[in-house]
C-alpha positions in Angstrom: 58.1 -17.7 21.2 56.4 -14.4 21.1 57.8 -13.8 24.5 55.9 -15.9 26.2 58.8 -17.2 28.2 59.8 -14.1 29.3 56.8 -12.8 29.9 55.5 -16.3 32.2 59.1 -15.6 33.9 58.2 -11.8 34.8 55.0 -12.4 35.8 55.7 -15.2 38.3 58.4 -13.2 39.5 56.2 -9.6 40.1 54.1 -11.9 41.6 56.1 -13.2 44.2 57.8 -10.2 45.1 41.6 14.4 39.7 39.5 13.8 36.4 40.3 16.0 33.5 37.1 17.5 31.5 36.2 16.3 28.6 37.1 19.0 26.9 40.9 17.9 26.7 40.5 14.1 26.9 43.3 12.6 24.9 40.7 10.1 21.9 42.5 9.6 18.7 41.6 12.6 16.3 40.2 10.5 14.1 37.1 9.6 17.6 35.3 13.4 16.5 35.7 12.9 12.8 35.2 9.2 11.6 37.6 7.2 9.9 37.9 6.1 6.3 36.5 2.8 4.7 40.4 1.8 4.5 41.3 3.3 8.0 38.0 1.8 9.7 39.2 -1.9 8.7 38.7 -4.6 10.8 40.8 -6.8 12.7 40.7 -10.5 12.6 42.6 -13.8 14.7 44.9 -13.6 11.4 46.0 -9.9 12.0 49.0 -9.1 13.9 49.7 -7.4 16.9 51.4 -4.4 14.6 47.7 -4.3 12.9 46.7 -3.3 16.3 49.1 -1.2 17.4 49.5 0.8 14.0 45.5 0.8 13.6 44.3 4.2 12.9 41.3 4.3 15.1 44.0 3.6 17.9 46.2 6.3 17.5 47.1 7.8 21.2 46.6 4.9 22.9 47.1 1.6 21.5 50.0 0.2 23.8 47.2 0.9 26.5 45.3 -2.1 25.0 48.3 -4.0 25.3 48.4 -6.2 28.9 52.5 -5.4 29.4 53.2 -1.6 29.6 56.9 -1.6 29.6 57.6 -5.0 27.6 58.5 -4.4 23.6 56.0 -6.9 20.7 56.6 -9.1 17.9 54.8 -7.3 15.8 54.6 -10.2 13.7 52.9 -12.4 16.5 48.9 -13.0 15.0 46.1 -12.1 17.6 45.1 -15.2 17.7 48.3 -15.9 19.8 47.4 -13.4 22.1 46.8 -15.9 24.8 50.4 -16.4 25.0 50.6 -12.9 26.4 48.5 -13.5 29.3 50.0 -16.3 31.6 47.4 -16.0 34.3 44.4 -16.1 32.1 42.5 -19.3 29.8 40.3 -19.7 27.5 41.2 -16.7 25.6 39.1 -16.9 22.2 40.6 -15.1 19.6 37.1 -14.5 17.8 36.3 -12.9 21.4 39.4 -10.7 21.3 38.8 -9.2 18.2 35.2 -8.7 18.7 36.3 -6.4 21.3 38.7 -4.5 19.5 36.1 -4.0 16.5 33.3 -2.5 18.6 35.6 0.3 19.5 36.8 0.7 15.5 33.5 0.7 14.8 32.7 3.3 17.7 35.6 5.9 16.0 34.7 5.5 12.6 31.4 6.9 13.6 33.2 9.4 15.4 32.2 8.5 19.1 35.9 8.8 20.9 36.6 5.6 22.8 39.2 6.5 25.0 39.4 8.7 27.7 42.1 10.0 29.9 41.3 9.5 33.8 44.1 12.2 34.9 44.6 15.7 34.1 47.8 16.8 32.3 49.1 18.1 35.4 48.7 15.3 37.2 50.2 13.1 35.0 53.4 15.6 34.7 54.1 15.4 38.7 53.2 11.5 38.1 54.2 10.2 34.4 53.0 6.5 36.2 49.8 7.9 35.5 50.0 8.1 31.5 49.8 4.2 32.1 46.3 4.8 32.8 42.9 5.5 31.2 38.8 4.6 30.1 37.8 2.8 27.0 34.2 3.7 26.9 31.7 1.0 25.3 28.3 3.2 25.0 24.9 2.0 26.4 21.3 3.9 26.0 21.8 7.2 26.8 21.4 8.3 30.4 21.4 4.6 31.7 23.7 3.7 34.4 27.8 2.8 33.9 29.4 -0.3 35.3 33.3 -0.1 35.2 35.4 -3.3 34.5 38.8 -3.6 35.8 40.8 -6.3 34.1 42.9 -8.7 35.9 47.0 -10.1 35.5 48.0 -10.2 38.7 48.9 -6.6 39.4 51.7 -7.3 36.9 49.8 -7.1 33.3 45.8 -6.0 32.4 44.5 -8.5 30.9 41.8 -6.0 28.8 41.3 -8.1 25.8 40.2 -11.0 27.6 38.3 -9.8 30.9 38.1 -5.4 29.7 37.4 -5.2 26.2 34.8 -8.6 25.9 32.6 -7.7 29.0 31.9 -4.2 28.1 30.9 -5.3 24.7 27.9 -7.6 26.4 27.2 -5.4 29.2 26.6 -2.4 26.7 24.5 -4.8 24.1 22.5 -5.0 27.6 21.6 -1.3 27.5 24.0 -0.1 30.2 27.6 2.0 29.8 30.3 0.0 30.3 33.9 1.4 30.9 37.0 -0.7 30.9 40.1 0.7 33.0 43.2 0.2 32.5 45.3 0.8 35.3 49.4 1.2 36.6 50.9 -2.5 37.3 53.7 -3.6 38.6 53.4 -1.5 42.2 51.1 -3.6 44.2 46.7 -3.2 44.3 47.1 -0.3 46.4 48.0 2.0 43.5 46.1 0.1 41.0 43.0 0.8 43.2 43.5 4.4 43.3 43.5 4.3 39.5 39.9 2.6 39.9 38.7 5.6 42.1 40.3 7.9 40.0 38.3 6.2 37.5 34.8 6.1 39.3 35.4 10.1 40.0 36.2 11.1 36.4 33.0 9.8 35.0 31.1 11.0 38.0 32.5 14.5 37.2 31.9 14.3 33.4 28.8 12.0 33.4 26.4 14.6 31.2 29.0 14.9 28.5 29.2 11.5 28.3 25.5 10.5 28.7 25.6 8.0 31.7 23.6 8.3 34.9 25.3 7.9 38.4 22.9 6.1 39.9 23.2 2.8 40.7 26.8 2.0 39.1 28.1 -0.8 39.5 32.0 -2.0 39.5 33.1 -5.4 38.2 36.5 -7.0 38.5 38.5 -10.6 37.3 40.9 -11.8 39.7 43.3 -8.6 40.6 41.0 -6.2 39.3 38.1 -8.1 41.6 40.2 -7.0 44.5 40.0 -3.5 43.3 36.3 -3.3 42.7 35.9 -5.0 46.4 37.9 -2.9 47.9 36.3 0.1 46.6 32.8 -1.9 47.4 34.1 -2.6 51.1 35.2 1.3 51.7 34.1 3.8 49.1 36.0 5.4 46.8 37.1 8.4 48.7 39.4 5.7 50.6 41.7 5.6 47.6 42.5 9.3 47.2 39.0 10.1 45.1 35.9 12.2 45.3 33.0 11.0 47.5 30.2 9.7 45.5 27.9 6.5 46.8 29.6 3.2 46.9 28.3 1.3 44.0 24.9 -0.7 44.0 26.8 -3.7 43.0 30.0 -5.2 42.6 30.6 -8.8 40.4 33.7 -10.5 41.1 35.5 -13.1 39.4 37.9 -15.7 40.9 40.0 -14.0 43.8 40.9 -14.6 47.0 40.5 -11.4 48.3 39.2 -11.3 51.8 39.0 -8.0 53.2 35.3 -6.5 54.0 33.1 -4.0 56.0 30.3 -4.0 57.8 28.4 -2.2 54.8 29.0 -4.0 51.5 27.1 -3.7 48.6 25.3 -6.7 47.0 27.7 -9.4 45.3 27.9 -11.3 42.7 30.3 -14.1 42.5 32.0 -16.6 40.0 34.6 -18.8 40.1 36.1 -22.0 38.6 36.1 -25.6 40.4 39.8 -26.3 39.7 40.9 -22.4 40.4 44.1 -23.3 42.2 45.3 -19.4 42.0 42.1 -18.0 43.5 40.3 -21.5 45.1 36.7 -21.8 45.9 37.4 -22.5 49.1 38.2 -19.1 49.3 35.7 -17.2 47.5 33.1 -19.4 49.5 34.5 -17.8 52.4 34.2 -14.8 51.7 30.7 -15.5 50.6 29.9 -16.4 53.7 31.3 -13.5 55.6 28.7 -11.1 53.1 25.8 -13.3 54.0 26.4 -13.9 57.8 26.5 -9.8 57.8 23.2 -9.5 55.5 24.8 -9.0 52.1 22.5 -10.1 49.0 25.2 -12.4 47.4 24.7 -14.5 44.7 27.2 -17.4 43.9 28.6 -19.9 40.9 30.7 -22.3 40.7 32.0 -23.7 37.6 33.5 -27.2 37.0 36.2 -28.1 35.1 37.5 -24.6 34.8 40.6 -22.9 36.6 41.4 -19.2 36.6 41.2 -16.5 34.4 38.3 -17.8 32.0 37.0 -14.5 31.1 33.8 -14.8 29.5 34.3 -18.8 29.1 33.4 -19.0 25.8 33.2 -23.1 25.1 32.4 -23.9 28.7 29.6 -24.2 31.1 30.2 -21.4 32.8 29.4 -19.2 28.9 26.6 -16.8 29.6 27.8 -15.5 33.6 28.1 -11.7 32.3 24.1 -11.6 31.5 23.5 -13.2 34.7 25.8 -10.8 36.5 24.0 -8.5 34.4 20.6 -9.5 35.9 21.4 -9.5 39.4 23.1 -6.1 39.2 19.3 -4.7 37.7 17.7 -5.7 40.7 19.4 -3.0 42.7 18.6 -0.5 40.1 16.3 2.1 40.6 14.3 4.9 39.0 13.5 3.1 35.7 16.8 3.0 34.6 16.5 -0.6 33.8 16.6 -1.4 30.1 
């Protein structure tokens, strides 16, 4: 079963109801020095979840990848199962999934650390919610802007290795710095959006160690994580107990129903499925309509035959929305830092 009853059951019911430098960031030891031939192995849809929980080049942090912080694994269950896992998502590809998760082996074997704490040690001591929390960095060109990804689940999982782990990978074959955040569940979007501008302040703080511009970032969000990056979109990042920087030059959402705005958003881009019944069009085209009645660049898709949670719909029509997502996002970038 691979607790997929269990898991379905929580979900529906949670439903219902200060950067640190780089200097002490908590990557796996093995991020500054490489990893063995054997240690550097790859993962595939016939490895287990134990593979990726015991894999070396994830030592520190590899329950963070998992979508359920306090929930305990088959370790037996094959990652091509992981779909079971994720009860608000579809189309999960396992080829996808594992793609993901060997970019970021491949990133620590060539010693490039891949995960980075968004907290300081004290803060996390007066908060231990906040050790739930944390960056996995998929590196761009070198001094080209970031976009950050928050995953969705509902505010009760983070879906990273379907809608984190998957768009970083293309955004960063694109040129650009892609982050994926994972982020405390379970206690509503409020606190999960603090943990994005905890996010957006820690690389703004550390960006020339870690060799990303600030200009013209851009945050991206599926579902609960598109409420986040909205939200931050709609009222700047100092709103949710960060630092002050410029709201971003664009934010992508995916399938919500998130309705809140200002009278000063950011350019949008927008997808969603025809048969979304979580998140419907109806509601997303509202919203869309809002932006444009109040002179927001928006640009719209709607998919058929697809629900929520798709990710990067591999196998469906709507394959190929991050590079267009991509695209409109470079038309608000500036300075030649377009690839």
């Amino acid at each position: 079963m691979y607790l997929a009853t269990s898991l379905l059951s929580a979900t529906l019911a949670a439903q219902a109801s200060g950067a640190e430098t780089l200097s002490s960031h908590k990557a796996a030891t093995s991020g500054s020095k490489g990893l063995s031939d054997v240690e550097a192995s790859h993962l595939n849809a016939e490895s287990t979840v134990g593979d990726l929980l015991h894999h070396p080049a994830f030592t520190g942090y590899s329950r963070l990848m998992m979508p359920w912080g306090d929930r305990a694994y088959d370790e037996t269950m094959p990652l091509s199962d992981f779909g079971l896992l994720l009860p608000y998502h579809s189309h999960v590809d396992p080829g996808t999934v594992v793609a993901g998760l060997n970019h970021m082996i491949d990133d620590v074997a060539s010693g490039k650390p891949v995960f980075y704490d968004i907290y300081t040690e004290a803060q996390k001591r007066a908060d231990p919610t906040k050790e739930q929390t944390g960056l996995f960095f998929f590196r761009g060109r070198p001094g080209a802007p970031f976009a950050i990804i928050s995953p969705g689940g509902g505010f009760s999982y983070v879906g990273s290795v379907h809608e984190g782990f998957p768009y970083a990978v293309q955004i960063a074959r694109k040129g650009y710095n892609a982050f994926a955040l994972k982020y405390r569940t379970g206690r509503g979007g409020a606190l999960a959006t603090e943990d994005l501008a905890a996010a957006v302040s820690y690389v703004f703080k550390n960006a020339g160690t870690l060799g990303v511009s600030t200009n013209d970032y851009s945050l991206w969000g599926s579902s609960a994580g598109a409420r986040m990056a909205a939200a931050i979109g709609s009222h700047g990042v100092s709103a949710f107990g960060g630092d002050d920087p410029p709201k971003p030059s664009a934010v992508v959402m995916a399938y919500t129903s998130h309705s809140d705005t200002s009278s000063d958003e950011p350019p949008t881009f927008v997808v969603v499925g025809k048969e979304d019944g979580i998140a419907p069009p109806s509601a997303m085209e509202r919203r869309v309509a809002t932006l444009r009645r109040a002179g927001t660049e928006v640009e719209y898709h709607r998919y058929e035959g697809l629900g929520h949670g798709f990710g990067l719909g591999s196998g469906t029509n709507a394959k190929g929305w991050i590079a267009d997502a991509v695209r409109f996002w470079e038309k608000f970038i500036t300075n030649g830092n377009t690839r």
